[in-house]
C-alpha positions as a Python dict, from the first residue, in 0.01 Angstrom:
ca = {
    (1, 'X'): (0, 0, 0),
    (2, 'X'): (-29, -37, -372),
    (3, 'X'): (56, -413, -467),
    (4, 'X'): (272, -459, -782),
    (5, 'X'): (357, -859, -879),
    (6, 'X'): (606, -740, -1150),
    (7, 'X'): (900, -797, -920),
    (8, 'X'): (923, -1023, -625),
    (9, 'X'): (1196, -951, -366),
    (10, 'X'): (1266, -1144, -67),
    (11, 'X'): (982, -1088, 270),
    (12, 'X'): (955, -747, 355),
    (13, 'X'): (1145, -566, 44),
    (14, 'X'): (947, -369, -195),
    (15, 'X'): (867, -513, -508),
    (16, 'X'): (1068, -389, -778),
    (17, 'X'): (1044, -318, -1118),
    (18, 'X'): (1235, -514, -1365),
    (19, 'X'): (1399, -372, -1684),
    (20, 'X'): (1432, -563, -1998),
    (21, 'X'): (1868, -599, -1924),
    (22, 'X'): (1760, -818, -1589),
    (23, 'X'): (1542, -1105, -1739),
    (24, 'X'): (1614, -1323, -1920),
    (25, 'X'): (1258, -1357, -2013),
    (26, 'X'): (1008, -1117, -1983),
    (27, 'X'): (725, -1204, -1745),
    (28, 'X'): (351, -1212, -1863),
    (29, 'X'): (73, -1074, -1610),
    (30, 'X'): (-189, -1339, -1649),
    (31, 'X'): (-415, -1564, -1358),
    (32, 'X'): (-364, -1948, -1488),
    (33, 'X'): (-535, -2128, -1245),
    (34, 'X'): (-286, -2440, -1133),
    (35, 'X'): (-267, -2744, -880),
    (36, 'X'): (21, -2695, -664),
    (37, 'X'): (197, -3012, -489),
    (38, 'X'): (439, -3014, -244),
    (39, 'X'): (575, -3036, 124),
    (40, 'X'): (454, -2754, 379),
    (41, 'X'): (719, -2594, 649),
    (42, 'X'): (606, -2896, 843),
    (43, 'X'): (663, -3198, 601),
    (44, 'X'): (299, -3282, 501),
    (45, 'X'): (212, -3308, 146),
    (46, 'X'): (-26, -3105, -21),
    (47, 'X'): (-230, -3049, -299),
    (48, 'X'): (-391, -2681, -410),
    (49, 'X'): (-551, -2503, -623),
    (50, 'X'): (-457, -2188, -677),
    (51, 'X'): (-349, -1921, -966),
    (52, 'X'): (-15, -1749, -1109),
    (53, 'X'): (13, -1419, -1046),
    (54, 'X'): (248, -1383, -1363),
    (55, 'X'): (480, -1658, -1574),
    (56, 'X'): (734, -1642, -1789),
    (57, 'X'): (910, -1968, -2016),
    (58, 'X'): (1147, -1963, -1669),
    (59, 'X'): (930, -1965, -1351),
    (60, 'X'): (596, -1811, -1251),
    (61, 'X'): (472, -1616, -927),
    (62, 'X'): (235, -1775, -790),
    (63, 'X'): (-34, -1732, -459),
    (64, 'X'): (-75, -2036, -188),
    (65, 'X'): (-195, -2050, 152),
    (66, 'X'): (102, -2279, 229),
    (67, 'X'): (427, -2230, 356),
    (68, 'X'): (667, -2346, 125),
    (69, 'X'): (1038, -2322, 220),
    (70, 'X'): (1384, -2124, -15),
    (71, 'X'): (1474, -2405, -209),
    (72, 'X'): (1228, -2650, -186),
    (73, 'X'): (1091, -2826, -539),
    (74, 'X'): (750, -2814, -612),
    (75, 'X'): (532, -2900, -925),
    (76, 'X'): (256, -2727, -1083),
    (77, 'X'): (-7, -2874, -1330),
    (78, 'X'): (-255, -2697, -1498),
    (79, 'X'): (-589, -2809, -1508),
    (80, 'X'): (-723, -2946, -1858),
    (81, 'X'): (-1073, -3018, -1971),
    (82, 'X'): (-1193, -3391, -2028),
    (83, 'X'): (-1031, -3587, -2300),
    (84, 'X'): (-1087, -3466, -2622),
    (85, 'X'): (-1060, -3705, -2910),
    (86, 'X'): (-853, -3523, -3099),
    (87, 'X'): (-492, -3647, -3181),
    (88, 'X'): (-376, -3243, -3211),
    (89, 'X'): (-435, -3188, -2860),
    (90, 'X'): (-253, -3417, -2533),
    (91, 'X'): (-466, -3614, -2286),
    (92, 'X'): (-259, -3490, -2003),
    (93, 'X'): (-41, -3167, -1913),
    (94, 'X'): (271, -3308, -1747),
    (95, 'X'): (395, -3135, -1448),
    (96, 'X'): (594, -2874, -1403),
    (97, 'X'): (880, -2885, -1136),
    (98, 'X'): (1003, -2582, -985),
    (99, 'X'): (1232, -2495, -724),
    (100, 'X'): (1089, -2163, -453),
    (101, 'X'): (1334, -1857, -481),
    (102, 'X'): (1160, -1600, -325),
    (103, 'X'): (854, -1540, -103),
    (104, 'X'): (643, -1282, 38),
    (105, 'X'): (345, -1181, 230),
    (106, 'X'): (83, -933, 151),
    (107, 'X'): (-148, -873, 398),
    (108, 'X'): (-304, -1284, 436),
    (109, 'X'): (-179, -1354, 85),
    (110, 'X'): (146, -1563, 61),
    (111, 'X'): (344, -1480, -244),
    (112, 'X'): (623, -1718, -435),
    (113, 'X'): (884, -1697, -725),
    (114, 'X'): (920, -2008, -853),
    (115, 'X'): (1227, -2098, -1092),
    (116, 'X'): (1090, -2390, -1351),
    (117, 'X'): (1376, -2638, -1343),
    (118, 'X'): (1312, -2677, -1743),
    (119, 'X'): (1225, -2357, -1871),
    (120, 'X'): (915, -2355, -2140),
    (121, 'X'): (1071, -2216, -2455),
}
């Protein structure tokens, strides 16, 4: 099965392929590596490190060995280098909340479309 991360459907669709009329934003395929924090299917919090699998200034698809339910908010921070002196750059990324929209599985991977409740632009 080829694996495409341009479109995420719901569990067991195909991903799709989205043309520029359907986003509002167009998605960038990069690996950011972020902490993930949440609630799990069974009401523990977490704390991960993982990566996006592509982002846009709306929401990001990320990988996590979690399950994380429709709905649910999570945040994501990226990780930042020690404190730089500088005044140009921030001590601190803030965290980004998001709310899950979609999920699915590939194989043991766990796939999710996250919706940033404040987009990035």
């Amino acid at each position: 099965m080829k694996t495409h991360f341009g479109g995420l459907n719901q569990v067991n669709e195909s991903p799709s392929v989205d043309s520029p009329q359907t986003r509002a934003t167009s998605r960038i395929r990069i690996q950011i590596p972020v902490f993930l924090r949440g609630y799990d299917a069974k009401g523990t919090e977490f704390i991960e490190l993982t990566r996006t699998l592509n982002i846009s200034a709306r929401g990001a698809c990320i990988a996590s060995s979690h399950i994380l339910r429709p709905g649910q908010t999570v945040h994501l921070t990226v990780p930042a280098p020690a404190t730089t002196t500088s005044s140009l750059v921030p001590s601190e990324t803030p965290p980004i909340a998001a709310k899950v929209r979609r999920q699915q599985t590939l194989g043991d991977l766990k796939v999710f479309g996250l919706e940033f409740l404040r987009s990035l632009e």
